[in-house]
N, C-alpha and C positions, 0 to 999 in steps of 0.2 A: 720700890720697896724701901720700907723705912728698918733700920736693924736697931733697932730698942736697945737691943745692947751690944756694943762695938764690939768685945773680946770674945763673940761669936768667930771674928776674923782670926783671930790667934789660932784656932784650928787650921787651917788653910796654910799650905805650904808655899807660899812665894817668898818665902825666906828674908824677910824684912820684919823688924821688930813692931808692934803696933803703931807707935806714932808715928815711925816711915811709912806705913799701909793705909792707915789715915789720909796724910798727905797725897801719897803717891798713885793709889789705887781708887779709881772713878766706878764708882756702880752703877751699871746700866740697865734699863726698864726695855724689855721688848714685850710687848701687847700680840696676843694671839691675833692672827691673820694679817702680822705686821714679819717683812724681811729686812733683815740690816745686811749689808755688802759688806765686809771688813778686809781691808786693806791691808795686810797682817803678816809678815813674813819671822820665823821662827819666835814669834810669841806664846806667851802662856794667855789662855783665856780656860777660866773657873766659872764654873755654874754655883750660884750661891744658893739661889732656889729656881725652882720649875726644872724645869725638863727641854732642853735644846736639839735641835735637827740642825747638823753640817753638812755641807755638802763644799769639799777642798779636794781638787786634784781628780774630779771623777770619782769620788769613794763619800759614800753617808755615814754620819758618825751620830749616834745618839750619846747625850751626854748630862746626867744627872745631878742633882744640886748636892754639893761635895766634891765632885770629881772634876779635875781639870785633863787639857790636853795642851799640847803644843802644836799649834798654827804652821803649816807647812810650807816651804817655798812653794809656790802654785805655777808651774810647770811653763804654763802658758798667760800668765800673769795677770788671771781672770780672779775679782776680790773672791771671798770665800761667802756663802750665803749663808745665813742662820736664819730658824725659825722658832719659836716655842711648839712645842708639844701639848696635846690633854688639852686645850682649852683654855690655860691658865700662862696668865705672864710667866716671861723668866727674865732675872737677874743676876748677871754677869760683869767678870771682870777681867779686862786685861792686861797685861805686863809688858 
């Protein structure tokens, strides 16, 4: 996903001022029927667009473009798996 216009990020609460989140904040492309492992211990990941499926700790988390969570120590130190939802990529980010 290409964001046409950066100050779209300003919304989004990882409490960095734009040109830090610029910098600091990588956005990532996950493609329907595609899983990413994420290695992630008390991290913030934000859904910017699509629709995410979690699965951290035994417990499924749906998670919609706007809303973040934080990444849980994973018990048994198995990564956390994401998937998109609907059909349709999602892109995300983490902290």
């Amino acid at each position: 996903m290409t964001l046409q216009n950066r100050t779209e990020l300003r919304s989004f609460s990882f409490g960095l001022t734009l040109p830090q989140m610029e910098s600091a904040v990588e956005l990532i492309d996950l493609q329907p029927c595609q899983n990413a492992f994420i290695k992630a211990t008390y991290q913030q990941l934000l859904v910017i667009d699509g629709v995410a499926w979690l699965s951290m700790d035994g417990e499924d988390v749906v998670i919609k473009a706007g809303e973040s969570c934080i990444l849980t120590s994973n018990k048994h130190r198995h990564p956390i798996c994401m998937s998109a939802l609907g059909g349709k990529p999602v892109t995300y980010a983490l902290k």
